[in-house]
PLY file of the C-alpha trace (Angstrom):
ply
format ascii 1.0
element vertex 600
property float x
property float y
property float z
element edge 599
property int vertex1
property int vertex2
end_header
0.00 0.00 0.00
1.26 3.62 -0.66
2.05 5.76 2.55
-1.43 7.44 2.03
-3.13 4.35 1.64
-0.69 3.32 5.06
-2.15 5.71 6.70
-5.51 5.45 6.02
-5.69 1.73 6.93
-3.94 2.49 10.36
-6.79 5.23 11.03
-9.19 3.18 10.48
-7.58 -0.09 12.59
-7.06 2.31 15.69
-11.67 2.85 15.03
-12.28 -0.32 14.41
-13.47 -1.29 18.01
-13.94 1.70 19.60
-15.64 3.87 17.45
-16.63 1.35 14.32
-19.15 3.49 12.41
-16.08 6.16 11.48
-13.65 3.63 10.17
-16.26 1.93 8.11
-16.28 4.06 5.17
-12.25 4.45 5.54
-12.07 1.25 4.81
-14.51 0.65 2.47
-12.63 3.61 0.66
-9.59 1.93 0.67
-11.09 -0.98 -0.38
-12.85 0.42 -3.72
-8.96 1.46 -4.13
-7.27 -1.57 -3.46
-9.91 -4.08 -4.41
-8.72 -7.76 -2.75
-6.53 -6.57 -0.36
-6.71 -9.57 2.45
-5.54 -7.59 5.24
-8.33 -4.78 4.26
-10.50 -7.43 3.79
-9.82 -8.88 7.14
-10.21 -5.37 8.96
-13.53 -4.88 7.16
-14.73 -7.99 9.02
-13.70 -6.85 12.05
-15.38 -3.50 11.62
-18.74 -5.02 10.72
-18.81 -7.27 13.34
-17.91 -4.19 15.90
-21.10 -3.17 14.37
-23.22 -6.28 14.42
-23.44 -6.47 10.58
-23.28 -10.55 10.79
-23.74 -11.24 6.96
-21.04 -8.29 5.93
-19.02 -9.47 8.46
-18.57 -12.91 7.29
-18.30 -11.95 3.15
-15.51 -9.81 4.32
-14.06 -12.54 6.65
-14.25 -15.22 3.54
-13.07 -13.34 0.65
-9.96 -12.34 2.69
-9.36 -16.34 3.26
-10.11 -16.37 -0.35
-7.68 -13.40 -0.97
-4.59 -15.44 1.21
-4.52 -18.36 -1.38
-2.74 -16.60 -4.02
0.22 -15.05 -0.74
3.07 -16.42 -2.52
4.60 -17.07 1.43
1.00 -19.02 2.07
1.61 -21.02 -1.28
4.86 -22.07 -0.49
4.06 -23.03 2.92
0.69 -24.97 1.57
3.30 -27.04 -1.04
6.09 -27.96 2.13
3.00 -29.26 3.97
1.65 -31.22 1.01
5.10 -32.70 0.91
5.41 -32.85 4.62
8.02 -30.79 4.96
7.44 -29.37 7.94
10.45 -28.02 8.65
10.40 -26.07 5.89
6.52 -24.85 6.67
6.93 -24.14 9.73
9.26 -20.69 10.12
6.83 -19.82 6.60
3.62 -20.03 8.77
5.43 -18.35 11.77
6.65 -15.47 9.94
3.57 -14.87 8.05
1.77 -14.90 11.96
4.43 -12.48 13.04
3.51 -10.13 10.31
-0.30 -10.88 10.42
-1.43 -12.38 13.64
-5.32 -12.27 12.16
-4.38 -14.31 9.48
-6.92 -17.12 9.83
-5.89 -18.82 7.13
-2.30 -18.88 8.10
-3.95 -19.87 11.73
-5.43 -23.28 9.82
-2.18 -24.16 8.50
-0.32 -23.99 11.60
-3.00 -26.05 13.68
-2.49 -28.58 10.42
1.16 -28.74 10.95
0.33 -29.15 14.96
-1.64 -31.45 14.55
0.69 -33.81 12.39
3.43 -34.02 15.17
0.83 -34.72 17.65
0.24 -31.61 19.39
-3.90 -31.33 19.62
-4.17 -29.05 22.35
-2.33 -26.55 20.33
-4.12 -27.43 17.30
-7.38 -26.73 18.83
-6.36 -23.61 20.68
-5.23 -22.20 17.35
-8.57 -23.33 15.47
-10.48 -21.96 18.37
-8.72 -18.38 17.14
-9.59 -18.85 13.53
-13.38 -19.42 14.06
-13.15 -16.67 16.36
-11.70 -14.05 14.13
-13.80 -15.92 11.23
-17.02 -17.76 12.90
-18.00 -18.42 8.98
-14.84 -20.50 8.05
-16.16 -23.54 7.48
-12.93 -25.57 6.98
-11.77 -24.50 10.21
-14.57 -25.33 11.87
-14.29 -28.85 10.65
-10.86 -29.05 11.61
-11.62 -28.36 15.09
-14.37 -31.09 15.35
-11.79 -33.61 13.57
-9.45 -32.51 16.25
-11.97 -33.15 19.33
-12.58 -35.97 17.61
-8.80 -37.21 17.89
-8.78 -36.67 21.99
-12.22 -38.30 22.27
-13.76 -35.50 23.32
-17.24 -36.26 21.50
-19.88 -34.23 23.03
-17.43 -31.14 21.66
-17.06 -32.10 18.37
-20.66 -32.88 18.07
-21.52 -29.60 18.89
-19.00 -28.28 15.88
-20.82 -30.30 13.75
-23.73 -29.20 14.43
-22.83 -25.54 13.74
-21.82 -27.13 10.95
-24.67 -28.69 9.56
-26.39 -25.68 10.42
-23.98 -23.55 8.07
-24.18 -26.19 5.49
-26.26 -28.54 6.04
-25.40 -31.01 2.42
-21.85 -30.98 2.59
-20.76 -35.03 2.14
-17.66 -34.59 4.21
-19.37 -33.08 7.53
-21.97 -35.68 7.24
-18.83 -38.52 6.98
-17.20 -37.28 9.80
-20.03 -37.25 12.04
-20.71 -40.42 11.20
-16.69 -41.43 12.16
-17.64 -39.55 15.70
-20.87 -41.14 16.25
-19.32 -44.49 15.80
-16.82 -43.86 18.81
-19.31 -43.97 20.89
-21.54 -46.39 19.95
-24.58 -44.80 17.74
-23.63 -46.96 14.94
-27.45 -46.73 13.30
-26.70 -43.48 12.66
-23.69 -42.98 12.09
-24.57 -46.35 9.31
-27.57 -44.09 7.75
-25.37 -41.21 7.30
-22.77 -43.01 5.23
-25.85 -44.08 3.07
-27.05 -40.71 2.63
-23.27 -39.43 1.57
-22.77 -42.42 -0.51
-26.04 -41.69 -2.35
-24.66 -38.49 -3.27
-20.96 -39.65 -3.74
-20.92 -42.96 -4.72
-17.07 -42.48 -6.63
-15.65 -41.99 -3.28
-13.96 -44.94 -2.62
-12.70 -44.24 1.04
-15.98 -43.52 2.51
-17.50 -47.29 1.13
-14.41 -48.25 3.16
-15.79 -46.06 6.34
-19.07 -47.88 5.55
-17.67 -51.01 5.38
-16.17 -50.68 9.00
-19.43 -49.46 10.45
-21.15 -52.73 8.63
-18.42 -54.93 9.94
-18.49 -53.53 13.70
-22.46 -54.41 14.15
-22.09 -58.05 12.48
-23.08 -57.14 8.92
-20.27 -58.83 7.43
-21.74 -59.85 3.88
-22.38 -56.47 3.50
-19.54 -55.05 4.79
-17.56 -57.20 2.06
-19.92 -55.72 -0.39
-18.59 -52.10 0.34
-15.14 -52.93 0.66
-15.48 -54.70 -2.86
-16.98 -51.80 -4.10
-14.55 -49.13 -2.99
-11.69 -51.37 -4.36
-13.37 -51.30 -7.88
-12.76 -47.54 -7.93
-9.68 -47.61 -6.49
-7.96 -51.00 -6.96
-4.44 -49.27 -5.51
-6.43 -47.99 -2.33
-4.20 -50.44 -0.17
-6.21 -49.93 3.53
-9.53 -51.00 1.98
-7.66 -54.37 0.73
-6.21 -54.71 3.98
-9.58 -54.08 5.98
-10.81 -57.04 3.32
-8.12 -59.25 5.01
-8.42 -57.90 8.22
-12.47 -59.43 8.50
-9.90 -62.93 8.82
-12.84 -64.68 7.76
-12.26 -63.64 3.64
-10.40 -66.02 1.56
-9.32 -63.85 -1.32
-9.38 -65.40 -5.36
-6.56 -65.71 -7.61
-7.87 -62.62 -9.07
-7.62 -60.94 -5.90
-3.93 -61.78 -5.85
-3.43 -60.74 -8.85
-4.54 -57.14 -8.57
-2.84 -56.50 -5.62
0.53 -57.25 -7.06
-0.26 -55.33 -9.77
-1.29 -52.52 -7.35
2.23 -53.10 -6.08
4.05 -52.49 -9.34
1.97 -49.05 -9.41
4.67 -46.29 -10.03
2.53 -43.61 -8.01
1.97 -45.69 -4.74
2.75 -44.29 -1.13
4.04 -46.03 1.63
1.05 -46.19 3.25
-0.47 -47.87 0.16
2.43 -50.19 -0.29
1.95 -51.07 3.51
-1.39 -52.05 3.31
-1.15 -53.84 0.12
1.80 -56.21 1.85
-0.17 -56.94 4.88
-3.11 -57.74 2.84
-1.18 -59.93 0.42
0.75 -61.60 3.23
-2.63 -62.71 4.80
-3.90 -64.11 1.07
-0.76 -66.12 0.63
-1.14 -67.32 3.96
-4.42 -68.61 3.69
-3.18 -70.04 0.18
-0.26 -72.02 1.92
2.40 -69.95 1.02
4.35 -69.24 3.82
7.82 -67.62 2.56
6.34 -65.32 0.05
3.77 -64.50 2.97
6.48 -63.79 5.38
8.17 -61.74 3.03
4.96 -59.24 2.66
4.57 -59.41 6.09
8.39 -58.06 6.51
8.19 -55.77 3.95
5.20 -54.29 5.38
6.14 -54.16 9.02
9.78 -52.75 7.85
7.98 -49.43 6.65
6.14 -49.26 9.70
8.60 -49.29 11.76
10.51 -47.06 9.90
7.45 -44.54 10.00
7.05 -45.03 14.00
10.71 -45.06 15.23
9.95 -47.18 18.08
12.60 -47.52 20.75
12.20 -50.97 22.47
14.70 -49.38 25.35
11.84 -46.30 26.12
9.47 -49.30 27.31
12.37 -51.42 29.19
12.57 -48.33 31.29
9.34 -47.58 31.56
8.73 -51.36 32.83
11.55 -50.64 34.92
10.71 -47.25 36.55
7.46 -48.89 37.44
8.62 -51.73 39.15
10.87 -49.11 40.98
7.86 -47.02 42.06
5.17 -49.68 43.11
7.13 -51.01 46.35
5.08 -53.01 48.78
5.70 -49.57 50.83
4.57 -47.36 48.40
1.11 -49.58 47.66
0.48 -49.63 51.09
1.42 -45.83 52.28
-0.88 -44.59 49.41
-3.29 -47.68 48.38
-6.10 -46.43 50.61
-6.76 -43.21 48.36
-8.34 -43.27 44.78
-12.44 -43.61 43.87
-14.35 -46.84 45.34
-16.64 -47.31 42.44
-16.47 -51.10 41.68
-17.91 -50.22 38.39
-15.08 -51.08 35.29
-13.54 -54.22 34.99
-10.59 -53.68 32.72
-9.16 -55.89 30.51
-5.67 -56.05 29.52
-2.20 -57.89 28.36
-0.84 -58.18 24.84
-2.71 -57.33 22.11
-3.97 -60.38 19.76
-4.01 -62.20 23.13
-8.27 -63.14 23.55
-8.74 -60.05 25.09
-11.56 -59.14 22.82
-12.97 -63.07 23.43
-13.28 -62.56 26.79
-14.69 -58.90 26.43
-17.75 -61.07 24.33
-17.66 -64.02 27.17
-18.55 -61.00 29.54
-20.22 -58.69 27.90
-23.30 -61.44 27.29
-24.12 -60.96 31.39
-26.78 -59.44 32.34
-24.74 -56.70 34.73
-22.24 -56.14 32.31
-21.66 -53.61 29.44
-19.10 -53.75 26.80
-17.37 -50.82 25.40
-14.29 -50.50 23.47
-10.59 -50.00 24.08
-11.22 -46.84 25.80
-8.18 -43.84 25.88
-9.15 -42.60 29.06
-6.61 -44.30 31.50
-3.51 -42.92 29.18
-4.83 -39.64 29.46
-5.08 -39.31 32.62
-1.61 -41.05 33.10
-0.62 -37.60 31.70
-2.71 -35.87 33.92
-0.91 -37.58 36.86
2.50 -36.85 35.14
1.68 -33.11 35.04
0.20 -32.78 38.91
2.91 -35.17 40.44
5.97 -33.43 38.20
6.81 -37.25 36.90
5.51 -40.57 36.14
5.81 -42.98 37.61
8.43 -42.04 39.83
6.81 -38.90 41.37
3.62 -40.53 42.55
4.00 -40.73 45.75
3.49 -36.83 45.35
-0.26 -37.42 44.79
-2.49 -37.07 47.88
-5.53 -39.27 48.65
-7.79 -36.37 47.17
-6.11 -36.66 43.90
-6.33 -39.48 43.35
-9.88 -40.11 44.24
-10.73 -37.06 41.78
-8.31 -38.44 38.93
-10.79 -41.88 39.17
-13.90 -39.96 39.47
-12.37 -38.50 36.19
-12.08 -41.76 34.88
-15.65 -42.63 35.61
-16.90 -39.17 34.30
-15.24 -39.19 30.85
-16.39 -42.60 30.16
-20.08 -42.29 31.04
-20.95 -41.79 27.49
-19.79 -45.00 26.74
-22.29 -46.71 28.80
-25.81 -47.23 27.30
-27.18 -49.93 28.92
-27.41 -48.83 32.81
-25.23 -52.03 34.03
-23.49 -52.13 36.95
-20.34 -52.73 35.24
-18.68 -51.85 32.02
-15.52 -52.74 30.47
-12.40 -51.23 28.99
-10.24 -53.53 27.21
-7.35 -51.43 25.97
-4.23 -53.80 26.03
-1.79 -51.11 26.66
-2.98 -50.51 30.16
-0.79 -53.19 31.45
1.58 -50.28 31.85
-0.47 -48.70 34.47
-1.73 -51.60 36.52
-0.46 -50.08 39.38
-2.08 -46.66 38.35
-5.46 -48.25 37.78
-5.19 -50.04 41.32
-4.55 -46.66 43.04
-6.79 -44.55 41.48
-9.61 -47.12 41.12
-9.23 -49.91 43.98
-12.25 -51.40 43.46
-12.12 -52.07 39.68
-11.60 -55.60 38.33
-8.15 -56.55 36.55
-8.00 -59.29 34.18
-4.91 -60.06 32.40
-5.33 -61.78 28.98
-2.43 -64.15 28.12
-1.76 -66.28 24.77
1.19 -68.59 24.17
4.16 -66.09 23.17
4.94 -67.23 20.05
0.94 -67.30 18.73
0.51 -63.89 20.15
3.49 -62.29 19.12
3.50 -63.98 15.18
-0.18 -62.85 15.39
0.81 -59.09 15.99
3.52 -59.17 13.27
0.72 -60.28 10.92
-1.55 -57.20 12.12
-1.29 -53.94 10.76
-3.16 -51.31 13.35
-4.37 -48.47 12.94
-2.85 -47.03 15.82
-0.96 -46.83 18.97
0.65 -50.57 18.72
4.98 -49.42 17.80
5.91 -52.21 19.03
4.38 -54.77 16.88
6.56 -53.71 13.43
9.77 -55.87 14.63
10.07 -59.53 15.58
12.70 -58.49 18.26
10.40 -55.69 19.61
7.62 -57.30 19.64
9.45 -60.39 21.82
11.11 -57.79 23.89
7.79 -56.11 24.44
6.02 -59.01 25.13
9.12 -60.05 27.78
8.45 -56.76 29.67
4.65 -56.92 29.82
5.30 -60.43 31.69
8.08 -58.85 34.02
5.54 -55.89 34.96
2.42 -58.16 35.48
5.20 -60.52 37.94
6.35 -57.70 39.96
2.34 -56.97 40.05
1.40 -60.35 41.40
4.03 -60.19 43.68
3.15 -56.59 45.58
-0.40 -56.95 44.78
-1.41 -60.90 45.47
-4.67 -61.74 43.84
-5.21 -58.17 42.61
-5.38 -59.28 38.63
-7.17 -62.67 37.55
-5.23 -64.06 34.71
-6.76 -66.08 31.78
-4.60 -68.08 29.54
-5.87 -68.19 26.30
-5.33 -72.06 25.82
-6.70 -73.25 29.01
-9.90 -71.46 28.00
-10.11 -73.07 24.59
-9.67 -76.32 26.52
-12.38 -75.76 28.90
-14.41 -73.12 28.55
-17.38 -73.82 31.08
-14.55 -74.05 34.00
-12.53 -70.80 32.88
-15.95 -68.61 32.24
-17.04 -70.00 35.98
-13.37 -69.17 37.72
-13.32 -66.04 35.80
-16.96 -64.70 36.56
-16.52 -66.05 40.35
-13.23 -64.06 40.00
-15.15 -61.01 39.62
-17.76 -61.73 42.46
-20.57 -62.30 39.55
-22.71 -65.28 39.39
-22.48 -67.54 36.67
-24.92 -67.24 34.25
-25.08 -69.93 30.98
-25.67 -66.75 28.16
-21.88 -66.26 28.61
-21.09 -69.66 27.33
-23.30 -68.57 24.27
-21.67 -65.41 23.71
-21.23 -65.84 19.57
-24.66 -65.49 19.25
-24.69 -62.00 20.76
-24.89 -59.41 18.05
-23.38 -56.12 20.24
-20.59 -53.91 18.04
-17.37 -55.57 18.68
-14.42 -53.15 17.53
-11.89 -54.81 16.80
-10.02 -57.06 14.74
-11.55 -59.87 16.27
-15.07 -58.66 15.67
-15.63 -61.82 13.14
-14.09 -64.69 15.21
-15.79 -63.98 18.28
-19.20 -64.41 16.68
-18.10 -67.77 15.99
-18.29 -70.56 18.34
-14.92 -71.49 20.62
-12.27 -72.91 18.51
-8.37 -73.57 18.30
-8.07 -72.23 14.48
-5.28 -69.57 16.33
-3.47 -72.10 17.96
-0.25 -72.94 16.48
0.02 -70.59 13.59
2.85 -69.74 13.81
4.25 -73.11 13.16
4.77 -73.15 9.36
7.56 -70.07 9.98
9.04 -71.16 13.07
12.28 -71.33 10.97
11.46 -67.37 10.47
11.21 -66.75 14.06
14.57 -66.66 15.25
14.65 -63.23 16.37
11.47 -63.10 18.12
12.83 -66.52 20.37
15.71 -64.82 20.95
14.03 -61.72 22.25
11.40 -63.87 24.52
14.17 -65.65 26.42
13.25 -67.53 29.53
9.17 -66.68 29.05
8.83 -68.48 25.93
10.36 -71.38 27.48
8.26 -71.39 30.73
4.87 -70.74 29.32
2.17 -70.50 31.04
4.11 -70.15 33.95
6.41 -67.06 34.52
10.43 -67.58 35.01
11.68 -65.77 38.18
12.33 -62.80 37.86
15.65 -62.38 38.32
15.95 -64.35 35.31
14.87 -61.71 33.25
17.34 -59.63 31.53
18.54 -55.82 33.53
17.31 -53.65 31.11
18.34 -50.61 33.71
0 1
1 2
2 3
3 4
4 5
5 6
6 7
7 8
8 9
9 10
10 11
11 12
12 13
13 14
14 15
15 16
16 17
17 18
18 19
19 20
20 21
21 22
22 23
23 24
24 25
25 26
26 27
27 28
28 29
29 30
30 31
31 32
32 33
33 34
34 35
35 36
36 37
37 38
38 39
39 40
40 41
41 42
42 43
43 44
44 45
45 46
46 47
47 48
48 49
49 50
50 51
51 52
52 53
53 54
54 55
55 56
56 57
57 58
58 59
59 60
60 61
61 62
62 63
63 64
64 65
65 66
66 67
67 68
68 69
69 70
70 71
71 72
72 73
73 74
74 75
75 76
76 77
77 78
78 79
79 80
80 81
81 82
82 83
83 84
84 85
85 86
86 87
87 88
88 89
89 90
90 91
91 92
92 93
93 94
94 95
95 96
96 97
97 98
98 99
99 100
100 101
101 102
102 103
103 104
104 105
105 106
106 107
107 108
108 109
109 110
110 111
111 112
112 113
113 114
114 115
115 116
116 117
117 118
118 119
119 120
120 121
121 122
122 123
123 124
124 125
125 126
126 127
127 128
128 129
129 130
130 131
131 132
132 133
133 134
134 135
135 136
136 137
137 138
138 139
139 140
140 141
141 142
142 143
143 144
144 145
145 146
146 147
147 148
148 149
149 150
150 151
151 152
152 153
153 154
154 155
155 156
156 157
157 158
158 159
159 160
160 161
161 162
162 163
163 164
164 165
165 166
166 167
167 168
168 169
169 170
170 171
171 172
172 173
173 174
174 175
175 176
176 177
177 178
178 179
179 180
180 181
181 182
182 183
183 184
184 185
185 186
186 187
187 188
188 189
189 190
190 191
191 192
192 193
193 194
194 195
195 196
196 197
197 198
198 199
199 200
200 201
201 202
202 203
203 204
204 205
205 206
206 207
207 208
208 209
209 210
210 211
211 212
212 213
213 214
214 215
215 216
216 217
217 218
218 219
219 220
220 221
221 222
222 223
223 224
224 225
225 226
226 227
227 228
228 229
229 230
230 231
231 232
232 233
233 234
234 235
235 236
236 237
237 238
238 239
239 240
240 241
241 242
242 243
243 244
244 245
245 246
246 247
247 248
248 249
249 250
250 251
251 252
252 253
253 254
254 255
255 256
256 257
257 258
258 259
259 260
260 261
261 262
262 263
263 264
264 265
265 266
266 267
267 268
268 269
269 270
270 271
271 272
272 273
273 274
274 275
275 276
276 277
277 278
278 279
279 280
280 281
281 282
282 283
283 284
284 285
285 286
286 287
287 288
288 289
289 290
290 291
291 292
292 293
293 294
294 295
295 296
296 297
297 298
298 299
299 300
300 301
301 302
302 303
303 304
304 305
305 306
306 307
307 308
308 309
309 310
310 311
311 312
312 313
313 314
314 315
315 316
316 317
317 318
318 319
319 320
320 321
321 322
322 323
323 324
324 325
325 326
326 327
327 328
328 329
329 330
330 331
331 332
332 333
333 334
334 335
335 336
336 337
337 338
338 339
339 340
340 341
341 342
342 343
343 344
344 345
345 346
346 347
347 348
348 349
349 350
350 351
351 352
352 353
353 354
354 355
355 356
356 357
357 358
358 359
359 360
360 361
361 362
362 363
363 364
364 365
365 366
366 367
367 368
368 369
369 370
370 371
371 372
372 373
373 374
374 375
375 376
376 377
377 378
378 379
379 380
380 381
381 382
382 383
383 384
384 385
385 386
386 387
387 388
388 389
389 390
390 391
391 392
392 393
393 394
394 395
395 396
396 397
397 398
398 399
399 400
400 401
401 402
402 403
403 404
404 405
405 406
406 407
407 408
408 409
409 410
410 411
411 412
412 413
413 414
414 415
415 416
416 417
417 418
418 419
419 420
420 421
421 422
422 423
423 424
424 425
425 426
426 427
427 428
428 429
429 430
430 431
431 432
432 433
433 434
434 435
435 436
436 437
437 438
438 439
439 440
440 441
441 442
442 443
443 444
444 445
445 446
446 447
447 448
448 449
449 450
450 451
451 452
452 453
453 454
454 455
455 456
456 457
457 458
458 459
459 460
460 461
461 462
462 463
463 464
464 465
465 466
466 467
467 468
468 469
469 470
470 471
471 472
472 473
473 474
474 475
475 476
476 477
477 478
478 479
479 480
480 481
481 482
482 483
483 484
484 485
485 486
486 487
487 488
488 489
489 490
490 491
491 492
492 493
493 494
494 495
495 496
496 497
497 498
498 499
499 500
500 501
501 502
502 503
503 504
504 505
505 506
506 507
507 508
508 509
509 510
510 511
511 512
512 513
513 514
514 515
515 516
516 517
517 518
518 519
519 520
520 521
521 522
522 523
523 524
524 525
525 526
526 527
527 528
528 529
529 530
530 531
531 532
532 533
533 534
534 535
535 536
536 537
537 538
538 539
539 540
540 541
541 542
542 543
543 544
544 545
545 546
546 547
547 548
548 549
549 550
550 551
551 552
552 553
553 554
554 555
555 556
556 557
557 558
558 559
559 560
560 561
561 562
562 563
563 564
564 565
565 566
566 567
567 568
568 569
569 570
570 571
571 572
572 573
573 574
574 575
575 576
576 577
577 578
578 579
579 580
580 581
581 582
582 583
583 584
584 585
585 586
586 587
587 588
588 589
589 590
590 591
591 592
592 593
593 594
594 595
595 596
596 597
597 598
598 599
């Protein structure tokens, strides 16, 4: 802008709020001169708002968004990010904020970047400014409720998308991601109606027929979930995750054809790593099922190897973890601050290795009539943090928490998870896996909560997570060595457990369940002071959402089809028997522990 124009616009910022009606036709002056201007733009919206214009307001607020896409800083940022570079987006975004702190645009692109390494809380505080400064920006908006969506925190991002709906009420991708949200906590009806509606509209899209197909899947409409998978992969037959959620039913026995186009998917010059990942997971479970164990194995490696390289996982970070636990829960600690924490009896957790029967026992349990499944619920990781940040540390810094706290970090607990419970039992269950980390957490903060420890045979559990691409949150399971290492420390923790806390967790060994189920579902429901009743010997026939990649075996009757799979590459395995030492070898009992390796 020339000095006059400088001027002009700095007269009419310094009005803007407190005396709005004289620096609206400065800057509508300016305007008429310098026609697309986004920061003119942006102080136009501010003015009419000052003024309680709405409508002018927000066609100010947009066409400066508009305006930012052709900033050559905002472009170069927007390519580094499409490239994820985000080293090289990052001081772009920060010096365009520097210069222009309303910037909403810029604001969107820096809660992107946030939100890629991680950082939600700083991706939401930063949305939360852009819908402020521009209540009309739609994208924002839906960025936020994706966020809220990411740290569970439903009842929020419902209410975004409801403004949202409200703003815009046929726009596919709202209506997809509400259905996404809806299914997190259950409302799978709806959230299975609104992928019809979208698909009716959008039937090209082959990623949402894969959202559809999960829904489908999760309730027990398997035939039909195939149906949408298939259909999504006929649009988009290099669309690796919908092949893999094919193989991931376990149930599907794919066709030669089937083979066939996912190796040619493979040769596809244009195909990401995630593609590529999927695709080899996918194909390793086909050639599996066809027999073909080496050229399985090697699609299994291949895909885990680019995992692992995504995640970085450092097998040493949960050795010491393990370790600093084991250090913290002393017989003195438990019993100087075991009296404090929440008394509700109400979740029974469920926990161990994943691919262990964790979810098979979830269905064994959820059929009585005073308990309620749920899911693998976040809530005891988050507040792990929470405890992290009051204490100063975790876990060594505990003993910093006073009875209060702790009682008000498990009523926490029980408040964040109330809208997982639908069915007004006295009990509900969390099965997340992970939380053998924090058994010791769980017992101070909730001492009247169940504990059950899930436990397969260590090679069968640990070949079964090499074979298992997830979605999330499992590191470990990319590397035959981690996942043995892993599996080593989970069994050290839950020893040290049994031997401060005697009888506090009820363990169930996969096998011995298979073997007799009647006597296991008795020990394990008298375990929990519940009576036995015979629906939880008929649990396949119960038709709740399972979510999980078990959801197909556990509507089938009990059978051994797991057991021993890992037989036809046990010359393969080397480095996970290695890694397992003394607890593969003394299975299902545990070695002592000062057999297992100092990982200090």
């Amino acid at each position: 802008m020339a000095d006059d124009a400088d001027m002009a616009f700095a007269r009419a910022a310094s009005l803007a709020e407190a005396e709005p009606a004289a620096a609206l036709p400065i800057a509508q002056s300016l305007l008429a001169r310098l026609p697309g201007q986004p920061d003119l733009l942006r102080l136009l919206g501010r003015i009419h708002r000052a003024l309680g214009h709405n409508d002018a307001a927000e066609q100010a607020e947009l066409a400066a968004i508009r305006a930012s896409v052709d900033d050559p800083t905002l472009q170069q940022a927007a390519r580094a990010l499409v490239a994820n570079e985000l080293h090289v987006a990052e001081p772009l975004l920060r010096a365009q904020l520097k210069a222009c702190p309303v910037d909403v645009a810029a604001i969107r692109m820096m809660a992107e970047l946030a939100a890629r390494i991680g950082r939600y809380r700083d991706a939401e505080a930063l949305l939360l400014r852009a819908v402020e400064l521009a209540p009309g920006f739609t994208a924002a908006r839906a960025n936020l409720a994706t966020i809220l969506h990411r740290q569970n925190r439903t009842t929020e991002a419902l209410a975004e998308l409801d403004r949202l709906h409200d703003a815009d009420p046929g726009n596919a991708a709202h209506a997809t991601l509400r259905a996404a949200v809806l299914g997190r906590v259950g409302e799978y009806e709806e959230a299975i109606a609104l992928y019809r509606e979208v698909l009716a509209q959008r039937p090209d899209q082959p990623k949402i027929w894969m959202s559809f197909g999960h829904a489908l899947k999760t309730v027990g409409e398997q035939d039909e979930a195939i149906a949408a998978y298939r259909r999504g992969i006929a649009i988009d037959p290099t669309l690796g995750e919908i092949w893999w959620s094919l193989a991931n039913l376990k149930t599907v026995r794919f066709a030669p054809a089937d083979l066939d186009a996912m190796k040619q998917a493979l040769q596809s010059s244009t195909l990401d790593d995630d593609d590529r990942l999927h695709l080899d997971f996918a194909l390793g479970k086909a050639l599996d099922d066809a027999g073909e164990h080496p050229a399985a194995f090697a699609h299994y490696a291949s895909g885990n190897a680019i995992r692992r390289a995504q995640l970085g996982y450092d097998p040493d970070e949960t050795s010491r973890e393990v370790d600093a636990t084991i250090a913290r829960f002393t017989p003195d600690f438990i019993a100087t601050h075991g009296g404090g924490g929440c008394p509700a009896p109400d979740p029974i957790f469920i926990l161990g290795m994943p691919r262990a029967g964790s979810t098979l026992i979830e269905q064994i349990l959820a059929c009585h009539s005073q308990v309620e499944g749920t899911m693998e619920l976040p809530d005891i990781p988050r507040l792990v943090a929470k405890a992290a940040g009051l204490a100063g540390g975790y876990p060594d810094r505990l003993d910093h928490l006073v009875a209060d706290q702790l009682r008000q970090l498990g009523q926490d607990y029980l408040d964040a998870t109330r809208v997982q419970r639908r069915e007004g039992k006295a009990f509900f269950i969390d099965k997340l896996p992970n939380n053998w980390l924090h058994v010791g957490f769980i017992h101070l903060i909730l001492p009247s909560a169940r504990i059950i420890d899930a436990r397969r045979h260590p090679l069968d559990c640990c070949f079964s997570n090499f074979r298992q691409h997830f979605a999330r949150g499992q590191g470990f399971s990319y590397g035959l060595d981690d996942i043995g290492r892993y599996y080593a420390d989970y069994v050290r923790l839950m020893a040290h457990i049994d031997t401060v806390l005697p009888g506090r967790v009820h363990r169930v060994i996969h096998e011995q369940l298979l073997d007799d189920p009647e006597g296991e579902v008795r020990a394990l429901l008298a375990a929990l002071d519940l009576p036995f009743e015979e629906a939880c010997l008929d649990f396949h026939s119960n038709r709740r959402a399972v979510r999980t990649a078990s959801s197909e075996q556990v509507r089938r009757p009990i059978n051994r089809d797991g057991v021993g799979q890992w037989q036809p590459y046990a010359a393969m395995l080397e480095p996970l028997r290695a890694a397992l030492g003394p607890v593969l070898d003394s299975y299902p009992e545990v070695p002592p522990l000062c057999s297992f390796r100092n990982t200090a």
